[in-house]
C-alpha atoms as an extended CHARMM CRD file, in Angstrom:
* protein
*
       132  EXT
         1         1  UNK       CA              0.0000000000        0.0000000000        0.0000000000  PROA      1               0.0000000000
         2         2  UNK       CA              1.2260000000        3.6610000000       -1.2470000000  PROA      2               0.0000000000
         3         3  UNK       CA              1.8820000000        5.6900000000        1.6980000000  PROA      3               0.0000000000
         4         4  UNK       CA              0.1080000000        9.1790000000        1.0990000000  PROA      4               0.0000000000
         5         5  UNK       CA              1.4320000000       12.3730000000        2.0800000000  PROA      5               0.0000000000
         6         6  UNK       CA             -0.0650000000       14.3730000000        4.9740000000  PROA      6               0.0000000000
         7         7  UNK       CA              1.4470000000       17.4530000000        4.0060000000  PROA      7               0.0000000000
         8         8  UNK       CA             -0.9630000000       20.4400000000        5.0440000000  PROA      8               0.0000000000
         9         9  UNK       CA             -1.6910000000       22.3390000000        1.4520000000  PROA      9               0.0000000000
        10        10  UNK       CA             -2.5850000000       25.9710000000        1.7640000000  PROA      10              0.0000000000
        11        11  UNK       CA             -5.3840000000       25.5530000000       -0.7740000000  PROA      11              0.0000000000
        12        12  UNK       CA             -6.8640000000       22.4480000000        1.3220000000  PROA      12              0.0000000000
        13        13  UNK       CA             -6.5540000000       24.1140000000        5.0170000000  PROA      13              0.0000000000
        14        14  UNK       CA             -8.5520000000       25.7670000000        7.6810000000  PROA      14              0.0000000000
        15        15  UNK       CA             -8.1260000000       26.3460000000       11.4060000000  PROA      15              0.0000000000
        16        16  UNK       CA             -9.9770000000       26.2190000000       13.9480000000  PROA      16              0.0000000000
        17        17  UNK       CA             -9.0450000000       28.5260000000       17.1850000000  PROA      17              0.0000000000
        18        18  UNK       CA            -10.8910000000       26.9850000000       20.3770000000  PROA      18              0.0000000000
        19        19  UNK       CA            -11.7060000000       28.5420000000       23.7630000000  PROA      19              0.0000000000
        20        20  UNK       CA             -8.6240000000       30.6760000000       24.3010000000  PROA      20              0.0000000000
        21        21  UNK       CA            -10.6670000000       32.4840000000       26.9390000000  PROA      21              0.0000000000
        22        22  UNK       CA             -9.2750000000       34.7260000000       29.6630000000  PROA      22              0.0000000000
        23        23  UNK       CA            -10.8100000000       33.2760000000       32.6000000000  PROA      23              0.0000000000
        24        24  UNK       CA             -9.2350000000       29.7170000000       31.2270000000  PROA      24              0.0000000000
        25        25  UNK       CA             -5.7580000000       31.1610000000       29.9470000000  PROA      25              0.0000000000
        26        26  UNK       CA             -4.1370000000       32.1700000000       33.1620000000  PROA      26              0.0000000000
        27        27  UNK       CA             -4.5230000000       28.5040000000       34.7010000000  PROA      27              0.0000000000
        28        28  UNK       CA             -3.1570000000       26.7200000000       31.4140000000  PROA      28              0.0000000000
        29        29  UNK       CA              0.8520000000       25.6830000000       31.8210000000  PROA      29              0.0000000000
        30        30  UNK       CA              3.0080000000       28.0910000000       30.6520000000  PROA      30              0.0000000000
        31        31  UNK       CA              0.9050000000       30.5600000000       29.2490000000  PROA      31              0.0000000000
        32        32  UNK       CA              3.5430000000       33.1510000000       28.2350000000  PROA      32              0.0000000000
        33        33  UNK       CA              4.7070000000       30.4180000000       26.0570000000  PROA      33              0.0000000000
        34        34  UNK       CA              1.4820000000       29.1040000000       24.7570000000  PROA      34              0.0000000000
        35        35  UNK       CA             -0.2650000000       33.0400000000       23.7810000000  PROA      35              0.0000000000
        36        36  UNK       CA              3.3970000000       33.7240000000       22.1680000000  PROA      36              0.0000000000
        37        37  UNK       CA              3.1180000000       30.1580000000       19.8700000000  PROA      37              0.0000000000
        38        38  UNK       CA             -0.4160000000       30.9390000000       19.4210000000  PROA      38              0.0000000000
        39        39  UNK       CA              0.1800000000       34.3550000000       18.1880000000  PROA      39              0.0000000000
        40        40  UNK       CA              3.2420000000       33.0300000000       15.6410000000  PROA      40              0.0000000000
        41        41  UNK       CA              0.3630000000       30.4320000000       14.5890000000  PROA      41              0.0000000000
        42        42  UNK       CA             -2.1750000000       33.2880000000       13.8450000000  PROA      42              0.0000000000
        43        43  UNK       CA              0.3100000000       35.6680000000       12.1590000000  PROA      43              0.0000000000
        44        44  UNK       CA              0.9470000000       32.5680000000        9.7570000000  PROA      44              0.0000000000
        45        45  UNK       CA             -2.3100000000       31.5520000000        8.8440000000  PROA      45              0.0000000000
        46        46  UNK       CA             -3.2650000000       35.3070000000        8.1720000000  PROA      46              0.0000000000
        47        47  UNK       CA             -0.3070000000       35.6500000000        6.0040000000  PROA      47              0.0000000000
        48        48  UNK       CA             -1.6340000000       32.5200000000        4.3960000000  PROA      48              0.0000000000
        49        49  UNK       CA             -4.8260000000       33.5560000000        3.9000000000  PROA      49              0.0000000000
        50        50  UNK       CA             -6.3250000000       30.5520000000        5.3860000000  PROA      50              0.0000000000
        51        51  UNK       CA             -9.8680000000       30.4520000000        6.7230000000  PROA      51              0.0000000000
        52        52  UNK       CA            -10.7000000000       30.3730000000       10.1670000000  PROA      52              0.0000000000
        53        53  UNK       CA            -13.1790000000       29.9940000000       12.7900000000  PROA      53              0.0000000000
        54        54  UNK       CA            -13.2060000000       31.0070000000       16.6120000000  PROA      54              0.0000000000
        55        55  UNK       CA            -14.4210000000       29.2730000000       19.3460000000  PROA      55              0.0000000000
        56        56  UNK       CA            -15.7590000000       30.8160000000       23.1890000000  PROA      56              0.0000000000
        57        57  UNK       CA            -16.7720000000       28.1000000000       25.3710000000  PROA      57              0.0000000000
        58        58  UNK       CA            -19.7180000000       29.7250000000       27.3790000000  PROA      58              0.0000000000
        59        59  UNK       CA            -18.2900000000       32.8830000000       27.1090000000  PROA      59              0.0000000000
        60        60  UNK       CA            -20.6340000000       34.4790000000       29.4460000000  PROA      60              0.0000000000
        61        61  UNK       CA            -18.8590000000       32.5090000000       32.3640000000  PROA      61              0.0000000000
        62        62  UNK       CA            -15.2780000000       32.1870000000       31.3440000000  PROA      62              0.0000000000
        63        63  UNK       CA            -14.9870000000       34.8340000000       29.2550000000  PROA      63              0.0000000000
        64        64  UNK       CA            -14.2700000000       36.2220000000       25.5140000000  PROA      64              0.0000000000
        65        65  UNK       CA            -11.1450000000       35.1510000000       23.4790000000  PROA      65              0.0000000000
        66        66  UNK       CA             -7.9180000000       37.0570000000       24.5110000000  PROA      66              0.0000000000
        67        67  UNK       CA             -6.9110000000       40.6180000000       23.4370000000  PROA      67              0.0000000000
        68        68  UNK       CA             -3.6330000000       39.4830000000       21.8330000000  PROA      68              0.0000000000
        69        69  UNK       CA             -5.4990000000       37.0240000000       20.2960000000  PROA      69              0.0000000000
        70        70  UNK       CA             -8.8890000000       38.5580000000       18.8960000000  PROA      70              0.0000000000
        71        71  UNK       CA             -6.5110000000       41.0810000000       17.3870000000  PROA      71              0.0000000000
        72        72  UNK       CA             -4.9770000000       38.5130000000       15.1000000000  PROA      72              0.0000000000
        73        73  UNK       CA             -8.7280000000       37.7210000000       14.0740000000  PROA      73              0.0000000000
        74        74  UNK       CA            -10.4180000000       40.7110000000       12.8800000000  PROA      74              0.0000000000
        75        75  UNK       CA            -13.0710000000       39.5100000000       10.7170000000  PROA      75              0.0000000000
        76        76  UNK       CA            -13.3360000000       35.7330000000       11.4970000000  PROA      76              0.0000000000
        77        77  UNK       CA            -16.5610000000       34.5950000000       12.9630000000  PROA      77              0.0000000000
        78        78  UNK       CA            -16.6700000000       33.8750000000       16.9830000000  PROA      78              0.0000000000
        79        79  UNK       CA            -18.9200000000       31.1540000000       17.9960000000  PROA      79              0.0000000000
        80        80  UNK       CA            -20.0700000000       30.6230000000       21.5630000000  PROA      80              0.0000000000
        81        81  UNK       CA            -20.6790000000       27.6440000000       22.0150000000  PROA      81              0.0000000000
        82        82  UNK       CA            -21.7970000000       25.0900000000       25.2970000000  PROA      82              0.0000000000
        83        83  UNK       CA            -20.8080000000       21.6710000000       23.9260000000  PROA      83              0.0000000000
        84        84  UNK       CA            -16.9340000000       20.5820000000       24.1220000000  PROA      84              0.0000000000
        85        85  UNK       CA            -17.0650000000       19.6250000000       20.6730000000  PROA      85              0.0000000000
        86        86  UNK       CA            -16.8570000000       22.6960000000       18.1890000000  PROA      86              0.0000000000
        87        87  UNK       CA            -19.4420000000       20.7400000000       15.7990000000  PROA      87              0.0000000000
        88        88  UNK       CA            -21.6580000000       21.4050000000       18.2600000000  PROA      88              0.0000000000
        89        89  UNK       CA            -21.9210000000       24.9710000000       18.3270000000  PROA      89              0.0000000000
        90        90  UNK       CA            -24.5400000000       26.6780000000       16.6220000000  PROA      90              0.0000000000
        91        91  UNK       CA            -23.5600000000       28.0120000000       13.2960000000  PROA      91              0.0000000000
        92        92  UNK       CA            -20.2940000000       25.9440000000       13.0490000000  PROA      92              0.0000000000
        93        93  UNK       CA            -20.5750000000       23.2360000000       10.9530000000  PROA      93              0.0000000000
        94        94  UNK       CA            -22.1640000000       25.8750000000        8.0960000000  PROA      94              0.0000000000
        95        95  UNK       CA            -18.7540000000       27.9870000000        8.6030000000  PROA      95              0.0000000000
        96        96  UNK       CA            -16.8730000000       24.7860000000        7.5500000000  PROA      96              0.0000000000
        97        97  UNK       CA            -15.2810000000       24.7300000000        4.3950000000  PROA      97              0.0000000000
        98        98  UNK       CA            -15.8400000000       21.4600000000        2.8830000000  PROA      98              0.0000000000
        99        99  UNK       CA            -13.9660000000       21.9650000000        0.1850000000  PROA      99              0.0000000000
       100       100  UNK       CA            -10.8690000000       21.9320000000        2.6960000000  PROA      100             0.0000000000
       101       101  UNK       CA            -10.6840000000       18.9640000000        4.1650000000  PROA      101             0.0000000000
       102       102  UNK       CA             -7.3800000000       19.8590000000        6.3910000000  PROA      102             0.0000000000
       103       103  UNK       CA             -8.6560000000       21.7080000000        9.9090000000  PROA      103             0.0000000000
       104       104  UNK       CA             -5.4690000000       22.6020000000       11.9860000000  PROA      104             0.0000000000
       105       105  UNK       CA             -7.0150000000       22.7410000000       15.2610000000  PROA      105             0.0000000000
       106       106  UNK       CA             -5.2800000000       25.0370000000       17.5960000000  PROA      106             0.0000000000
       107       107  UNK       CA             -6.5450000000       26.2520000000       21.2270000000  PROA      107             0.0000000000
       108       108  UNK       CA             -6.8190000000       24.9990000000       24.9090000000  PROA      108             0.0000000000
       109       109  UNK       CA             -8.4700000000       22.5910000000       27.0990000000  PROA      109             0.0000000000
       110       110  UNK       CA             -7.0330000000       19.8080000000       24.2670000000  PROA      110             0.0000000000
       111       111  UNK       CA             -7.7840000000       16.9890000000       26.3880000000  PROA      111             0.0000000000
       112       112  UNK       CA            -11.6090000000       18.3060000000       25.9620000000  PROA      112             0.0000000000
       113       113  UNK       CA            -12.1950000000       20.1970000000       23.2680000000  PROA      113             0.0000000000
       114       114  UNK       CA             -9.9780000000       19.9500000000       20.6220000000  PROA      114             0.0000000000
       115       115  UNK       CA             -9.8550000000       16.5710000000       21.3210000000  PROA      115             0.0000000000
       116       116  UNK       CA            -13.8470000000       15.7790000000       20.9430000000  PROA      116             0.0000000000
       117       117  UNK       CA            -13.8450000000       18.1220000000       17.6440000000  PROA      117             0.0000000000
       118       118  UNK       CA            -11.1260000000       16.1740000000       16.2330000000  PROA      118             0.0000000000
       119       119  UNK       CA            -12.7810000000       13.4440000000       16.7020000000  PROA      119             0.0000000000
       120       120  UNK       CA            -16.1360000000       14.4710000000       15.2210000000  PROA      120             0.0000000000
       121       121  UNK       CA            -14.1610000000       16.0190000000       12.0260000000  PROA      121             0.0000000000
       122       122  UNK       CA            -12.3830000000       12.7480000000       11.2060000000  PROA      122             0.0000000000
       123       123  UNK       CA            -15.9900000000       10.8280000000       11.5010000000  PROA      123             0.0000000000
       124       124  UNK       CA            -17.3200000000       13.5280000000        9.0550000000  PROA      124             0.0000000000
       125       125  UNK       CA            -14.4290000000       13.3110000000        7.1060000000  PROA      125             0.0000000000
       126       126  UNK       CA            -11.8600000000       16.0470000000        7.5590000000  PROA      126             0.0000000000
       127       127  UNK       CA             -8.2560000000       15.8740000000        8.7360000000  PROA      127             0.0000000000
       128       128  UNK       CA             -7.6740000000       17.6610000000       11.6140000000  PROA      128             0.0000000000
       129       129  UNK       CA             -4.5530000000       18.8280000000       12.5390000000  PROA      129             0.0000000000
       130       130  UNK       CA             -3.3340000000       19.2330000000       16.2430000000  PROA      130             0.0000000000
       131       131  UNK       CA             -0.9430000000       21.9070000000       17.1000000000  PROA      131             0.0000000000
       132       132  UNK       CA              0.3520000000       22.2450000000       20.7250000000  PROA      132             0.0000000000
């Protein structure tokens, strides 16, 4: 069997940024490293021009995406969302490119979130893409 390549194309891509909230952030390990990755991350896929989508998990408790980072997002749609699985947030599976079948996940809370949407985008299909 021919081994295929899992190269992420720019033309097949998307990301996902999920729950990088600021009552959440200042518990997570490291989080001077983690906003300053996330930020390089951001710059990139802007630069790119690949799509993406933002996440809040009940925003309304743990508050809205991060300064630094909603600054590197001007014009993507925010979600909120209840459900630890992105899919399940009103709205988000219509903001889904299915023409790009590549979703570089990106975010915190991965044993959670990202995990459970990584798992629902490889049973619809997708790729997803795990940065840490």
């Amino acid at each position: 069997m021919e081994k295929q390549s899992v190269r992420i194309r720019r033309e097949s891509a998307q990301a996902v940024v999920i729950d990088v909230q600021e009552r959440l952030f200042p518990v997570m390990n490291n989080p001077e490293s983690l906003e300053r990755r996330l930020r390089i991350l951001l710059e990139g896929l802007k630069i790119l021009e690949i799509p993406r989508i933002c996440t809040e998990q009940y925003p309304r408790g743990l508050g809205k995406t991060l300064n630094s980072v909603t600054s590197l997002l001007e014009g993507v749609p925010v979600l909120e969302k209840v459900s630890f699985s992105c899919l399940g947030a009103p709205g988000f599976p219509e903001h889904l490119d299915g023409e790009r079948r590549q979703v570089i996940l990106c975010g915190i809370e991965t044993h959670v979130c990202v995990l459970q949407t990584a798992l629902d985008l490889l049973e619809r299909g997708f790729v997803p893409v795990v940065c840490r």
